[in-house]
N, C-alpha and C positions, 0 to 999 in steps of 0.2 A: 247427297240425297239419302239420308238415311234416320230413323225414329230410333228412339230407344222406348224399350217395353219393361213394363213392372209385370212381374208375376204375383197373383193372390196365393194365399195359402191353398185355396183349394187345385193350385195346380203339379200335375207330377212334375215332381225333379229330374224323370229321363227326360222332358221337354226341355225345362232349363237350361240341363246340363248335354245336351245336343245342339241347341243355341247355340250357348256359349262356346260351344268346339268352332260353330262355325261362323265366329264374329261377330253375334248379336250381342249390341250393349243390353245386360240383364240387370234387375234390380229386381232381388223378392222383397216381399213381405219381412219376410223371417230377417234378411240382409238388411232389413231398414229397421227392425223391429217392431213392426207396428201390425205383427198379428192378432194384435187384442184390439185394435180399433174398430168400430162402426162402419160398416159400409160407405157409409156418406162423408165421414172423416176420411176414408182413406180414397175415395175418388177424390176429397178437395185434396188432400198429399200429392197427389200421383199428380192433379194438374198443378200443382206448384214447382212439382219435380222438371215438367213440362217431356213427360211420358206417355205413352199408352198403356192401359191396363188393360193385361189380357187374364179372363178368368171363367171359372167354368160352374162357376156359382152364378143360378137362375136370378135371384134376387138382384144382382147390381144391372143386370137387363132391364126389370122392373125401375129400379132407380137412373138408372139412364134416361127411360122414357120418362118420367117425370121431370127429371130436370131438364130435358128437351122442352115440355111444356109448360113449365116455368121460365125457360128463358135463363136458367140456372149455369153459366158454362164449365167446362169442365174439356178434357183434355186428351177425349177419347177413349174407346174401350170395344175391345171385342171380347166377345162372346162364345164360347167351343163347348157347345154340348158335350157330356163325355158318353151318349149314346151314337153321336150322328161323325165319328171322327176316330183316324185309331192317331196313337204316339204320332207314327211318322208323316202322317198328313200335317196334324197340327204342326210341326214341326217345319215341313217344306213350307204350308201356307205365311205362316208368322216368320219365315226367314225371310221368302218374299215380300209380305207386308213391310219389315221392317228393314228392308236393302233397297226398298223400291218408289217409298213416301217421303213426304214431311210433316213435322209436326203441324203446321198452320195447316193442312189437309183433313185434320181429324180434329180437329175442333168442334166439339158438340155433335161427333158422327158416333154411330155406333155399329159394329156388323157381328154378326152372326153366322156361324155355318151351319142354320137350319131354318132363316131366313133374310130376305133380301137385307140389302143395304137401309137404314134406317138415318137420314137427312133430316136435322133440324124439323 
């Protein structure tokens, strides 16, 4: 029972690399190369990868809800304000999301740590 997560460019590397100390399968951006892609390119990447993308870029929130209302699917994605959260929170939360799901659980979900749960 366990997810693997993609990191977006807009995430710190002490997150990453705290992660990966403590056994979360990680995959950035930068590691896939595909820091230059379009938002929308790279949530369709991430669910090919069959990943969760965790970022802290407002905009793929925005595009989440859209493709929710499209009917668009996609492979999940959370969302970490970088006001509402410090390193080590993000870090316990997403160790726990990703020790404690599956992938078929985050199917077209999206969450948030500064608003509820966000279901189809």
């Amino acid at each position: 029972m366990t997810i693997a997560l993609y990191m977006d460019v807009h995430v710190p590397q002490s997150i990453t690399s705290q992660l990966r100390r403590r056994g979360v399968d990680i995959l950035t951006a930068f590691d896939d190369e595909t820091q230059e892609l379009p938002d929308d390119k790279l949530l369709e990447r991430v669910t090919e990868l069959q990943r969760v993308l965790f970022t802290q870029d407002i905009r793929f929130r925005v595009l989440a809800e859209t493709w929710q209302k499209e009917g668009k699917q996609f492979s999940g994605l959370i969302f970490g304000h970088q006001l509402c959260g410090t390193i080590g929170k993000f870090v316990q939360d997403l160790e726990f999301i990703a020790k404690a799901s599956e992938i078929d659980e985050w199917m077209n979900i999206f969450l948030s740590n500064n608003t509820a749960l966000r279901v189809r």
